[in-house]
N, C-alpha and C positions, 0 to 999 in steps of 0.2 A: 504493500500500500504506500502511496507516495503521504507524505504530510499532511497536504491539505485535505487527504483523504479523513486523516487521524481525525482532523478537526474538524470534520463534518460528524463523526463517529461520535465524538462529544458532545456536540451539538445535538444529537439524535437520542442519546444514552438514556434509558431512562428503568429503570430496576424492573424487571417485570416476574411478576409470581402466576399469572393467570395464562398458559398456554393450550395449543390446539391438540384435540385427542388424538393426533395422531403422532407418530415420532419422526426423529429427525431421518431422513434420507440417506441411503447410506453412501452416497457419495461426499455429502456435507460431513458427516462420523469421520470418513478417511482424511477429510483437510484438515479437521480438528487433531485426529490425531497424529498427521504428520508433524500438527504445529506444538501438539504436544510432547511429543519424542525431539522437535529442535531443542523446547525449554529444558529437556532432560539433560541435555548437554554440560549446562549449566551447575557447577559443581556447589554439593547440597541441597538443589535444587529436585525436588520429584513428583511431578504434575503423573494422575491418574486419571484415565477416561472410563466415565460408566456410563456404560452403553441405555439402562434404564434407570434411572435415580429415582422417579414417583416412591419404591419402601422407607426414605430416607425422611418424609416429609409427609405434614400435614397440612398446612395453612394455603400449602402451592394447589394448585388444580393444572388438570390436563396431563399428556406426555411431556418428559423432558431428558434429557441426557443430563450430564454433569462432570466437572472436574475436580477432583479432590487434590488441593493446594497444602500439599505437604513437604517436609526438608529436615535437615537437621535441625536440632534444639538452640538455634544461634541468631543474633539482630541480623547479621548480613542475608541469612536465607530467606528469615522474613520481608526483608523488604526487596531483594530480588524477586521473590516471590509473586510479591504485592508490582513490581514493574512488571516481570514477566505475564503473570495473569491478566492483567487491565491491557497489556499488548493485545493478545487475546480476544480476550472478551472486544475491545473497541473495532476486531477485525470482523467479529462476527457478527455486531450490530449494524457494522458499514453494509455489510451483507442483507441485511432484513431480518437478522433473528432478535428474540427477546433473550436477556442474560440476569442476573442477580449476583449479587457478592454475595455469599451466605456465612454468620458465623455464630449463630445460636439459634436459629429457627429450623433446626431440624434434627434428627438423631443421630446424633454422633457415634454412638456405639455402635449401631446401624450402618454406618458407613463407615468406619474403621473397617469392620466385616466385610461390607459388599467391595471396598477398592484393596481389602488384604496388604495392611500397610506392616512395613517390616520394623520393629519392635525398636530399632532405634530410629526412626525418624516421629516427627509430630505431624497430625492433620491440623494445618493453623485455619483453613476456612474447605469454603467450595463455591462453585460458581457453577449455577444454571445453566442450559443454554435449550431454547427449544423455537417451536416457531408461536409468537404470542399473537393472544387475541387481538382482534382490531381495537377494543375497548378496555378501557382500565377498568380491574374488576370493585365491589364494594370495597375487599379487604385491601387493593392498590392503593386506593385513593385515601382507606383510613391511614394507613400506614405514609404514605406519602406526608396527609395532612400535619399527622401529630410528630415526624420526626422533622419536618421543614418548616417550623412558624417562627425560626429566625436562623438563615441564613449566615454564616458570620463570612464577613467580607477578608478580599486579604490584606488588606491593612489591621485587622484585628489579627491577624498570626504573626505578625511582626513582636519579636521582642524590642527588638533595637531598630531605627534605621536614622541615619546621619545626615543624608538628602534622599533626594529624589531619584526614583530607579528608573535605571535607562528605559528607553520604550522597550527594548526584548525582554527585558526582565519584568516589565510591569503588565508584560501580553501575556507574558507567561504566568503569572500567576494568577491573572483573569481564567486561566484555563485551571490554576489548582482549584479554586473555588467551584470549579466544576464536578471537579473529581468525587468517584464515590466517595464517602464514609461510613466508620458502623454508627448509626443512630446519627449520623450527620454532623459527629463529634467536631472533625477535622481537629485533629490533635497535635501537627506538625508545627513547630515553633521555629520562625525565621529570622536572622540576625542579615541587615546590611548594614555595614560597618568599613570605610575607607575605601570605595568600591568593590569589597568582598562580600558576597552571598554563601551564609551558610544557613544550617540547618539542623534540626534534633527532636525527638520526640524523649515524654517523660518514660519512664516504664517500657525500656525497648523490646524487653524479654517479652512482650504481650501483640497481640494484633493489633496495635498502635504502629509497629513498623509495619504490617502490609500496608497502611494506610500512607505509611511515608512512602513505600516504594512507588504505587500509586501517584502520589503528587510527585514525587519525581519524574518521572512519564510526562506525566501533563506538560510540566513546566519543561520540561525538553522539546518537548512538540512544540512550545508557545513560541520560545525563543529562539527555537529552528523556522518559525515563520515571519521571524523579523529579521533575517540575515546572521542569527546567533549560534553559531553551534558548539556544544558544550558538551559535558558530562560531569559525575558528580565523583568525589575521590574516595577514599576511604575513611575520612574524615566529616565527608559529607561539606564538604565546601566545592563549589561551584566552578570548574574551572573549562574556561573558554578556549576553543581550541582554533587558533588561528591556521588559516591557508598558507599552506608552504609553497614557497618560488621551488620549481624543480631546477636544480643546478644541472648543466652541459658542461662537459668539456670541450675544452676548446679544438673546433674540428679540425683546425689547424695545426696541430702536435702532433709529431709522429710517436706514436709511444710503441712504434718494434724495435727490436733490438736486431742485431747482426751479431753472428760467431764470429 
């Protein structure tokens, strides 16, 4: 998907729990899961595809498949996690399907079982995916209502900032304000500071970092749409990554040698 694809995908996103009785196609299954065997690549990283998820859950209606977003017991898997999964999920909305972040509405024991997860990784959430109704259901809209009747902007996830953020940074995080959360928490705490962007969330050991991996995403997409391209380091500071001049040599050297 090109960029601007992403940012339509955001624009579009919207949690859906109410899908169509029928299930997914199984040529859609196979893109899903070739894109889930790329994320597996990713070390600590271990995305599972269930082919029928409906045993796992009650409040959802219809057929659905699902991913189970599991990893090592560590902050870096969770929020790779949380990037990798919203990759994901934002490719399959672009597509026309319905998705959910899931991380307490459904049964966990129940899906520890159905994706036979291996005794040292953790199941940190799951994510839906099916083809959703054309109408948001009664319990959509309740749920919608009561976890969205204040939005927090992102100026409110600012701990610090010194001035004014350049326009990629300030697109970009018009796009974290987009991004899921659980309960709409948005728990990621931002520092700009000397022209420096960083980042942290409290309680990393928790699904507070998928939710950072998540806005990290976002905010890459933003700032890749304003001429920015970046990435985040180990440290979670922001760093920009300028176009390199490819050097030539000069065609005018002979550089053979003679015996």
């Amino acid at each position: 998907m090109t960029n601007e694809e992403y940012i339509r995908a955001i624009e579009l996103r919207r949690s859906r729990r109410a899908y169509l009785s029928r299930p997914l196609g199984e040529d859609i299954k196979n893109v899903i899961r070739e894109m889930v065997d790329a994320v597996n690549e990713t070390e600590g990283v271990h995305f599972i595809f269930i082919d029928d998820a409906t045993p796992a859950f009650r409040i959802f209606s219809g057929k659905f498949s699902m991913i189970a977003v599991c990893g090592k017991d560590t902050q870096k898997a969770r929020e790779d996690c949380g990037y990798l999964g919203e990759s994901i999920m934002l490719q399959c909305v672009y597509h026309g399907l319905g998705t959910c972040w899931v991380a307490g509405t459904y049964n966990e024991n129940k899906a520890y079982e159905m994706a036979d997860i291996p005794k040292d990784e953790r199941l940190f959430c799951v994510i839906t995916v099916g083809y959703p109704k054309e109408k948001l259901s009664t319990i959509e809209k309740t749920m919608y209502n009561a976890t969205h009747k204040k939005n927090k902007s992102y100026q409110d996830m600012f701990e610090a900032c010194d001035e004014k953020l350049p326009e990629a940074y300030a697109y970009g995080m018009k796009l974290v304000e987009m991004a899921p959360s659980a309960v709409n928490r948005r728990p990621v705490k931002f520092r700009y500071e000397k022209g420096i962007l960083s980042a942290r969330v409290e309680e990393p050991y928790s699904d507070k970092s998928i939710d950072f991996g998540i806005a990290k995403l976002h905010f890459l997409i933003g700032a890749r749409a304003k001429g920015v391209n970046g990435r985040w380091n180990y440290e979670n500071i922001f760093e920009e990554i300028k176009p390199q001049r490819i050097k030539f040599n000069n065609i005018n050297e002979d550089n053979t040698s003679e015996d």
